[in-house]
C-alpha positions in Angstrom: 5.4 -18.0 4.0 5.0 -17.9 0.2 1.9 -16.4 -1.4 -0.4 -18.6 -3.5 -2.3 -16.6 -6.3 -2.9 -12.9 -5.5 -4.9 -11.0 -2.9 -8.2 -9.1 -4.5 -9.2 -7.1 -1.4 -5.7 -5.7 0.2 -6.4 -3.0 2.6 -3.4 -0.5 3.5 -1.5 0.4 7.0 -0.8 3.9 7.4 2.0 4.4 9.3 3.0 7.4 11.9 5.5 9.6 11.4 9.0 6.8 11.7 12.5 7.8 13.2 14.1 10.8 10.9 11.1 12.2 9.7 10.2 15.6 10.6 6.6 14.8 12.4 8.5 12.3 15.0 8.7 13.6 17.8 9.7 10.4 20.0 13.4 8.9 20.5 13.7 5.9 17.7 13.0 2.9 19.6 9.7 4.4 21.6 8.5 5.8 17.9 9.4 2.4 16.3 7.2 0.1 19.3 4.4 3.0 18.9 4.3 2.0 15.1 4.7 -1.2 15.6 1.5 -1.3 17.8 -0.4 0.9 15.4 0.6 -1.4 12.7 -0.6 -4.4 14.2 -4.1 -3.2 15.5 -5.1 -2.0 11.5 -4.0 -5.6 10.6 -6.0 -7.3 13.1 -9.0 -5.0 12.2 -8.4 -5.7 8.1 -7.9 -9.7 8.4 -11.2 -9.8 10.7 -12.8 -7.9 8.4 -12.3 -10.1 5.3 -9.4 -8.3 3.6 -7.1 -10.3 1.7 -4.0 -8.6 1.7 -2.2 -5.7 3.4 0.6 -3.3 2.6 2.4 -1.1 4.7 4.0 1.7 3.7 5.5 5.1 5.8 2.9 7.4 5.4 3.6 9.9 7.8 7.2 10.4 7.2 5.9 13.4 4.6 7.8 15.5 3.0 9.4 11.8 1.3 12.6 11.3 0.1 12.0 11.4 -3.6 13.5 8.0 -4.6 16.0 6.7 -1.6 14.9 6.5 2.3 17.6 6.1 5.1 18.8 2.7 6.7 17.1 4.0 10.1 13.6 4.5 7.8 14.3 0.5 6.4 15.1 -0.5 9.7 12.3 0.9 11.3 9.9 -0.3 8.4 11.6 -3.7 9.4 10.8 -4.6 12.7 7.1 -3.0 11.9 6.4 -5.2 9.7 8.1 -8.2 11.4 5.8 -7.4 14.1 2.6 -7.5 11.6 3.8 -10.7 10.1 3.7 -12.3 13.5 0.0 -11.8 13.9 -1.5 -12.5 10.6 -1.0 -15.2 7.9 -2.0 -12.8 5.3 -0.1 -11.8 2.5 1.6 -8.4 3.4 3.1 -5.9 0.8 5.7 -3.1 1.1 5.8 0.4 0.2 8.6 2.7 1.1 7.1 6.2 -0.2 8.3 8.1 -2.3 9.1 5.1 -4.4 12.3 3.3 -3.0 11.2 0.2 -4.1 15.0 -1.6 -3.4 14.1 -0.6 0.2 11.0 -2.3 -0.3 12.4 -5.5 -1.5 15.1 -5.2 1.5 12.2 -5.4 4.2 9.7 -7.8 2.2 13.0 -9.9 2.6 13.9 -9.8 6.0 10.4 -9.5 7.4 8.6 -11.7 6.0 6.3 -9.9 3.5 5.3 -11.5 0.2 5.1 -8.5 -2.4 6.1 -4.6 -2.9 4.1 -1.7 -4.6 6.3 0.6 -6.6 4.4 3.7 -7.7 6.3 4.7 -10.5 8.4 1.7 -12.1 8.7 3.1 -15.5 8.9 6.5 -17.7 8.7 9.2 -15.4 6.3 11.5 -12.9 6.5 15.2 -12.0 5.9 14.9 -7.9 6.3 17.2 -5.2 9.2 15.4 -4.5 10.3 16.6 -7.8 11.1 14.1 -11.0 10.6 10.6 -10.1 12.2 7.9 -12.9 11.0 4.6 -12.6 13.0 1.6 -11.4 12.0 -1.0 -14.1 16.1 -2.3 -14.9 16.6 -3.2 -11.4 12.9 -4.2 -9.9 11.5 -6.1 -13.0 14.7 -8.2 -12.7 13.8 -9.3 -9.2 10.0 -9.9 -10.7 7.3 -7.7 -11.5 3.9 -9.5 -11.4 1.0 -7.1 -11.5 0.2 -3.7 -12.7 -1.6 -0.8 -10.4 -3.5 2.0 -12.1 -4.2 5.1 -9.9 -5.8 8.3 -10.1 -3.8 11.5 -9.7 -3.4 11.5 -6.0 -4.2 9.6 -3.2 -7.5 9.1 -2.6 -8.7 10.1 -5.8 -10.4 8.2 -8.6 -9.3 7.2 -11.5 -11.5 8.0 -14.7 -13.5 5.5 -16.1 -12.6 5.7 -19.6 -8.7 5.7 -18.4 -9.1 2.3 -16.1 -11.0 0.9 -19.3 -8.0 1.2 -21.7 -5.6 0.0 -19.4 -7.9 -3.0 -19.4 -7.9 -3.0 -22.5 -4.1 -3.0 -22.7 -2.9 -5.4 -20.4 -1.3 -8.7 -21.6 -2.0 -11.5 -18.7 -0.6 -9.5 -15.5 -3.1 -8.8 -13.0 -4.8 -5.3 -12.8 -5.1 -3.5 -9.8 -7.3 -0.2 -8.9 -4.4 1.6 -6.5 -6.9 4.9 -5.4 -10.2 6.4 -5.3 -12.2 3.4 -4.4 -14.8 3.5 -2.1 -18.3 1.3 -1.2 -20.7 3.8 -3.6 -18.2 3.3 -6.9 -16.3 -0.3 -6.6 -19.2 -2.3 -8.2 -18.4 0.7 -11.4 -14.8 -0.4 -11.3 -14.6 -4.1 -10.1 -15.5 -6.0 -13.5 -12.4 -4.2 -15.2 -9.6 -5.1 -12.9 -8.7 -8.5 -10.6 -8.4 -6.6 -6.8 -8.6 -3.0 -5.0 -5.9 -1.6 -3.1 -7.8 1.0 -0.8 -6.5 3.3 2.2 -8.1 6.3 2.5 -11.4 5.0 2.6 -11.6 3.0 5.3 -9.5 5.5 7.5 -11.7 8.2 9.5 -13.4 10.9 7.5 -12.0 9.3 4.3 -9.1 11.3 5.6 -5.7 9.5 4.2 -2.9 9.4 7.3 -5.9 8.9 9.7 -6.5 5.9 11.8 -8.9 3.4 10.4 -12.3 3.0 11.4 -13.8 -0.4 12.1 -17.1 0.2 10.5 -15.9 2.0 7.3 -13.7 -1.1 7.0 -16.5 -2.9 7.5 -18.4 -1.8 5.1 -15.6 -1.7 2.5 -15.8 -5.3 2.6 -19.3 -5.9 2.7 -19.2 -4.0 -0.2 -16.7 -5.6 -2.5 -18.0 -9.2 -1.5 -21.9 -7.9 -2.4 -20.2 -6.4 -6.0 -22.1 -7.6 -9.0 
C-alpha cells in the first residue's frame, strides 16, 4: 500500500512494555500477541473515529535506549504492526523511541507501514537518555518529507509564538504539531500547520502510556473536523 498525500489527523498507538524491556513481565511471544492485540483494538477505535493516520511506537519499553533498540525490540515492533496493517487501510507510521529511526525504516519496510517519525533528525537534544544527535546523513537520504514541531515533553504544548516562526520558516514541507494538542486549543494551532499528531490526549486521564478512551477520541475528532 503506498500513501497518497499526507494524513492531517494521525492518532498514536501506545504500546505495552515489548520483550527486553524492564516493565515486561511475560515470555516474548505471549508479550508480543498481548501487544499485538492492544495495537489492533486502538487502531480499530482511531479509523472508526475519523483519524487519518496512525503511528506506533514502543512506549512502554521506558527507560529507552538512547539511539539504537535491539533486533528482539524490531522484531517485536514487526509483527505488531504487521498485525495493525492487516486491519486498517490507513496510512501507519513508525516510531522506535528513543529515536532509532533505521529501526523505524526496517519495520515500515517489512510490515507494511508508509512513514516513520524521528524525534530528533538534526543538531542535537539533552534527554534523559543522555545526548541524542540527529540522524539527518542517513535518514534524509532514504527521504524526509515533513517537519514535526513539539513542545518540551510529551503531552505538552508548544508555545504559540514558537509554532508561529516555524511557520514562518518552513520552505514547502508539511508542518506537523507533534504534542500538547487537545479539543480546547487545536482550533489556536490548526491554521499554522497541515495535521496533528496527538497521543496523550485521547488516552485516559490525558495520561500518556494509558489505554485510549473511546469518547476522548471521539471528541478529538469532532473537534478537529468542527476547527475554524
Amino acid at each position: 500500500m503506498k500513501m497518497t498525500g499526507f494524513p492531517k489527523l494521525i492518532g498514536v498507538i501506545h504500546l505495552p512494555a515489548l520483550p527486553g524491556a524492564p516493565g515486561c513481565r511475560l515470555p516474548a511471544s505471549e508479550a508480543v500477541s498481548r501487544a499485538a492485540r492492544h495495537a489492533v483494538s486502538e487502531a480499530k477505535m482511531l479509523e472508526a473515529a475519523g483519524f487519518e493516520g496512525i503511528i506506533v511506537e514502543n512506549f512502554g519499553d521506558a527507560p529507552f535506549y538512547r539511539s539504537k533498540v535491539p533486533p528482539l525490540t524490531i522484531s517485536a515492533m514487526s509483527v505488531i504492526v504487521a498485525s495493525v496493517r492487516d486491519v486498517t487501510k490507513l496510512p501507519l507510521g513508525i516510531n522506535v523511541l528513543r529515536n532509532d529511526g533505521r529501526a523505524a525504516l526496517a519495520i515500515a519496510a517489512v510490515a507494511g507501514a508508509q512513514f516513520i517519525r524521528v524525534n530528533v533528525l538534526t543538531g542535537v537534544a539533552a534527554t534523559d537518555q543522555g545526548i541524542i544527535e540527529g540522524e539527518a546523513a542517513e535518514l534524509m537520504r532514504a527521504g524526509g518529507d515533513a517537519v514535526i514541531v513539539t513542545g518540551t515533553t510529551t503531552g505538552r504544548a508548544i508555545e504559540l509564538a514558537r509554532l508561529q516562526a516555524a511557520a514562518a520558516q518552513r520552505t514547502g514541507a508539511p508542518l506537523y504539531l507533534g504534542s500538547g494538542v487537545t479539543p480546547e486549543n487545536i482550533e489556536s494551532y490548526s491554521g499554522l500547520v497541515h495535521g496533528v499528531i496527538v497521543g496523550s490526549a485521547l488516552r485516559e486521564r490525558g495520561v500518556a502510556g494509558a489505554p485510549l478512551e473511546s469518547a476522548r477520541v471521539r471528541k478529538f475528532s469532532k473537534a478537529w473536523k468542527e476547527r475554524a
